[in-house]
C-alpha positions in Angstrom: -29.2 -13.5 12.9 -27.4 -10.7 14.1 -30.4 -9.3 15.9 -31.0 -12.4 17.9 -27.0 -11.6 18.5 -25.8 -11.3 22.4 -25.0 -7.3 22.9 -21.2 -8.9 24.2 -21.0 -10.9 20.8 -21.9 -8.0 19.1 -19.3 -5.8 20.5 -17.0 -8.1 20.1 -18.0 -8.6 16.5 -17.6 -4.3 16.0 -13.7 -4.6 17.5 -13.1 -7.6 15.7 -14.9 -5.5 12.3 -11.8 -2.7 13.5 -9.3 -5.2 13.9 -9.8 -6.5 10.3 -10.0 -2.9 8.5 -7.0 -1.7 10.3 -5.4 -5.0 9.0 -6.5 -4.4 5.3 -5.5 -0.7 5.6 -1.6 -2.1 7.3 -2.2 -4.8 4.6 -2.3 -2.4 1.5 0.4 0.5 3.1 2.9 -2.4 3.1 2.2 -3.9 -0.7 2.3 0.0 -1.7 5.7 0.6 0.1 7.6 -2.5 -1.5 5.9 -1.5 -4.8 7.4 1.9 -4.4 11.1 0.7 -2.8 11.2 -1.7 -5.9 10.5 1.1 -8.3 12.9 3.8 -6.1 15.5 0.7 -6.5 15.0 -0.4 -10.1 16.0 3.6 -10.7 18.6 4.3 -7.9 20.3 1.0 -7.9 20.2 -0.3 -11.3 19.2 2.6 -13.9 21.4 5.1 -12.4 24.4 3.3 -11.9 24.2 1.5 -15.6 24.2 5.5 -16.7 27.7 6.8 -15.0 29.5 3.3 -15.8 28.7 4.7 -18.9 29.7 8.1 -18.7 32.7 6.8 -16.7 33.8 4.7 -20.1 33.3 7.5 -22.4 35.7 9.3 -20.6 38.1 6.8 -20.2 38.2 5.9 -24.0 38.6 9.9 -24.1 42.0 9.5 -21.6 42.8 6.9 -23.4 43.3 8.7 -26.6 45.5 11.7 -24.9 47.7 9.0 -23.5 48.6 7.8 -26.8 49.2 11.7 -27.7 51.5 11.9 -24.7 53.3 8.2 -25.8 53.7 10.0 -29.4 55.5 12.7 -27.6 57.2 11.7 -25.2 61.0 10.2 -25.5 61.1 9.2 -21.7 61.3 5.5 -22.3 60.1 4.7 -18.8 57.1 7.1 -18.7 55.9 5.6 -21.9 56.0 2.4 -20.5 54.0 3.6 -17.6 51.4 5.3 -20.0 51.1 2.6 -21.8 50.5 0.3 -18.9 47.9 2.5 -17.7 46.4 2.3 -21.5 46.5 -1.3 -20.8 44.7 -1.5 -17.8 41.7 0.9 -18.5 41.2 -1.2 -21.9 40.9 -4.2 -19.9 39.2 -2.2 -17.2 36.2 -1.0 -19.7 36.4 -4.7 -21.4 35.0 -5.4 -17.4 32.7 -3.2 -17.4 30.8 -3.4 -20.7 30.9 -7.5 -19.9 29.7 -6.5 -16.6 26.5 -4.9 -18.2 25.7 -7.1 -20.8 25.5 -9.3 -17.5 23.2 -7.4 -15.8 20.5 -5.5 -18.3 17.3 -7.5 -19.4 16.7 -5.5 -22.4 17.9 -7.4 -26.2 18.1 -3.6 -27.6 20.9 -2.8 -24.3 22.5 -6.1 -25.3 22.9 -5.4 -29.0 24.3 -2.1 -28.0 26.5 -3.3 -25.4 27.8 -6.0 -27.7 28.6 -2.8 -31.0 30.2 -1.2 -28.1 32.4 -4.4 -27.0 33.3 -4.4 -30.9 34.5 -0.7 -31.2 36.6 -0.7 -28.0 37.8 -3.7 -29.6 39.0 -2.0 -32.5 40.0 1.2 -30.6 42.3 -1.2 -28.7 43.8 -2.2 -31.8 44.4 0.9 -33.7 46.2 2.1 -30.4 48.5 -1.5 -30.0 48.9 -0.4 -34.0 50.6 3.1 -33.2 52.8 1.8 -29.9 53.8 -0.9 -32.3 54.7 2.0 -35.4 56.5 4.6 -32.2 58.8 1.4 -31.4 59.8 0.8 -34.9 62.6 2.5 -36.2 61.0 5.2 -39.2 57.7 4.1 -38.4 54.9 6.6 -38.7 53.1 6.6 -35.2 51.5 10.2 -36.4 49.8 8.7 -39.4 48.8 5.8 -37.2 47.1 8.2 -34.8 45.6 10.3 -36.9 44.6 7.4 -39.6 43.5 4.8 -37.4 43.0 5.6 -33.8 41.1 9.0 -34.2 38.8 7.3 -36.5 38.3 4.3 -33.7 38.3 6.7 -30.8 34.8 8.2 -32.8 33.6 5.5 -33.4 33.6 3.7 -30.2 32.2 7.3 -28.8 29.3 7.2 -31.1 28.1 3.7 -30.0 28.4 4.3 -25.8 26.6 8.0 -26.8 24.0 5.5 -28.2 24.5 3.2 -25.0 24.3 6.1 -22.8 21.3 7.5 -24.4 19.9 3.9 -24.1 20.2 3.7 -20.6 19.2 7.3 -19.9 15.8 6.1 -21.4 16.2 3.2 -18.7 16.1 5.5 -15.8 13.7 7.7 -17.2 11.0 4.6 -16.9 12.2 3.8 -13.7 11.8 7.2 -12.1 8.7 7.6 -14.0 7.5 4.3 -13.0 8.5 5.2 -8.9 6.2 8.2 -9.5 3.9 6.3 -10.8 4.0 3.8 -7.8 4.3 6.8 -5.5 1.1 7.7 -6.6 -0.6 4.6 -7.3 0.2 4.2 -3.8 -1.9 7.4 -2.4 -4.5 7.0 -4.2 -5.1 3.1 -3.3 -4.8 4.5 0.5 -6.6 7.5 0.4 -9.4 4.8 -1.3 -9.1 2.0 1.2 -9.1 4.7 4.5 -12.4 6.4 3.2 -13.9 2.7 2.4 -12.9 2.0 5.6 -14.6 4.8 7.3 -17.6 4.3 5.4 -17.6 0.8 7.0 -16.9 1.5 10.1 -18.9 4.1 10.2 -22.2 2.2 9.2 -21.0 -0.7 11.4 -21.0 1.6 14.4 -24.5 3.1 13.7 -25.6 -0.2 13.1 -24.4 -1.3 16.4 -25.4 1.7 18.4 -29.0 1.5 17.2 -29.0 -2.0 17.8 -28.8 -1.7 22.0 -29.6 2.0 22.1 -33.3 1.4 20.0 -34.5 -1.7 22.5 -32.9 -0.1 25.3 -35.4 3.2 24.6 -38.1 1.5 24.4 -38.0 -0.5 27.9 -37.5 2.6 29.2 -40.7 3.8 27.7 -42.3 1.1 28.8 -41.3 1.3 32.1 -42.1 5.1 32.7 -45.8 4.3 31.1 -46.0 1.9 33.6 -44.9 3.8 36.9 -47.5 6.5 36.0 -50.2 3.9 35.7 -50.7 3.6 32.0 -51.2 -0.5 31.9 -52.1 0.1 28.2 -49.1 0.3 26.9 -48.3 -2.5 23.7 -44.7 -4.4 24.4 -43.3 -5.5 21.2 -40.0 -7.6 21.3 -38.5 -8.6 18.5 -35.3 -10.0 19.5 -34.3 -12.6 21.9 -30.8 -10.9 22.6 -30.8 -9.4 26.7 -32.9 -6.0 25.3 -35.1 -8.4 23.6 -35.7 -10.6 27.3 -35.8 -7.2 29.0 -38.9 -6.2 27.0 -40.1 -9.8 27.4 -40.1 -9.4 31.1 -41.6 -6.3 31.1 -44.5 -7.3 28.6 -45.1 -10.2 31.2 -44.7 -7.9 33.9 -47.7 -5.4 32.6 -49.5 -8.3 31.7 -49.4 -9.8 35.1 -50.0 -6.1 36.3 -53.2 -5.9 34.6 -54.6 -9.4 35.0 -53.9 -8.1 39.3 -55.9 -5.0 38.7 -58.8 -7.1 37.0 -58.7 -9.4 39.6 -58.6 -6.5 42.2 -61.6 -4.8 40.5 -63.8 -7.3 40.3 -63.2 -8.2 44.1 -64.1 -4.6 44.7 -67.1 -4.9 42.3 -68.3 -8.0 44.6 -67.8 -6.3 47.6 -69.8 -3.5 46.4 -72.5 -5.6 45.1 -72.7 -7.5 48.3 -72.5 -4.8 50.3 -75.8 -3.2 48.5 -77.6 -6.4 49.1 -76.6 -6.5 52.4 -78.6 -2.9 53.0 -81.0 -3.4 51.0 -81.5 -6.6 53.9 -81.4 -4.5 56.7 -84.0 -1.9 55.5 -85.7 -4.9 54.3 -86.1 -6.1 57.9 -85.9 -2.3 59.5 -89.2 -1.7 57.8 -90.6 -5.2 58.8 -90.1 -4.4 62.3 -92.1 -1.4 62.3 
């Protein structure tokens, strides 16, 4: 089929052959690259940030605990009011956070962790409402409070977002390992798919060049056999594409050529023949004379 192919056809079949591997190649960089910006964001915009909110709330349950140290000794009325505003509003801002996260992670493990945590800051929160309530009352022991009750909550509520933290440390650590792993998932499947390709093209274009250069060679051949007088030579085409119908023409061509120069030679041979009789005539009648 494709030798019977027209040599414009065919050309246009070897660009159309580069169109499509340049395609496949542009086809596979792209699926790499989202691959790898979905990895790159699974670790920068999800693993990493879960990680400082962390780190954030285990040092605001750490602040959290000095304030009540500095409520204990203060006896500024108005600046323990403002401290324990401020307690108030990072209790409710870690509530946010942790609900925040349960929200947002897919593992059950991070969500059982999340939800111990939401417990113990619970608790913390109401060991510390336990010693404001004991410094306001008259001969209550906000001390024994602290040391009893909050301390023990404050460690507690620690050791569960250390758990939380090392959690989702082990979170980003599969999702940069799983970017590298992308990354290089990614080079190898397009170093593969560019030496494929060459391979291809590379076979297509011999393929193609021997295809008009082969035929073209041997018309030429042929027609240097022919201009030195060598009518002997064999013309075989095997194609009907134009190199095929030039090596047609020319096997008609020497054909033709040689059915002339038999025609010519046995004219000639006539002549000859003729011409012998016709002195063999006149001696005939030279010697009858005489």
């Amino acid at each position: 089929m494709f030798r019977n192919m027209r040599i414009g056809a065919r050309l246009g079949l070897g660009f159309g052959v580069i169109v499509l591997l340049l395609g496949i190649l542009a086809a596979v960089a792209v699926l790499n690259m989202n691959a790898m910006k979905r990895a790159t964001d699974e670790a920068t915009k999800v693993a990493w940030p879960e990680a400082h909110r962390v780190s954030e709330l285990k040092a605001d349950v750490t602040q959290m605990a000095a304030d009540c140290r500095d409520v204990l000794l203060t006896n500024d009325a108005s600046e323990k009011t403002q401290i324990e505003q401020k307690i108030s509003a990072s209790e409710q801002a870690s509530s946010g956070v942790i609900d925040q996260l349960a929200a947002e992670v897919k593992s059950a493990e991070s969500r059982t962790l999340l939800s111990k945590a939401k417990h113990g800051l619970s608790q913390y929160s109401s060991a510390l409402a336990l010693c404001f309530n004991a410094q306001n009352k008259a001969g209550g022991s906000a001390l024994g409070v602290f040391n009893g009750q909050v301390k023990p909550a404050e460690k507690s509520i620690q050791r569960d977002l250390v758990d939380l933290d090392r959690d989702f440390a082990g979170h980003f650590g599969q999702a940069t390992q799983s970017a590298d792993d992308s990354y290089s998932r990614a080079m190898d499947t397009a170093l593969g798919t560019t030496v494929v390709a060459l391979i291809l093209a590379i076979i297509f274009g011999v393929w193609l060049t021997r295809s008009i250069t082969v035929p073209l060679g041997q018309a030429v051949s042929v027609a240097q056999r022919v201009s030195e007088g060598d009518l002997t030579v064999r013309v075989e085409a095997s194609s009907t594409d134009e190199t095929g119908q030039l090596l047609q023409a020319l096997r008609a061509m020497v054909e033709k050529l040689t059915t002339a120069l038999g025609v010519v030679r046995s004219a000639t041979d006539n002549l000859s023949s003729a011409s012998t009789q016709v002195s063999a005539t006149s001696q005939s009648l030279s010697q009858a004379t005489t």
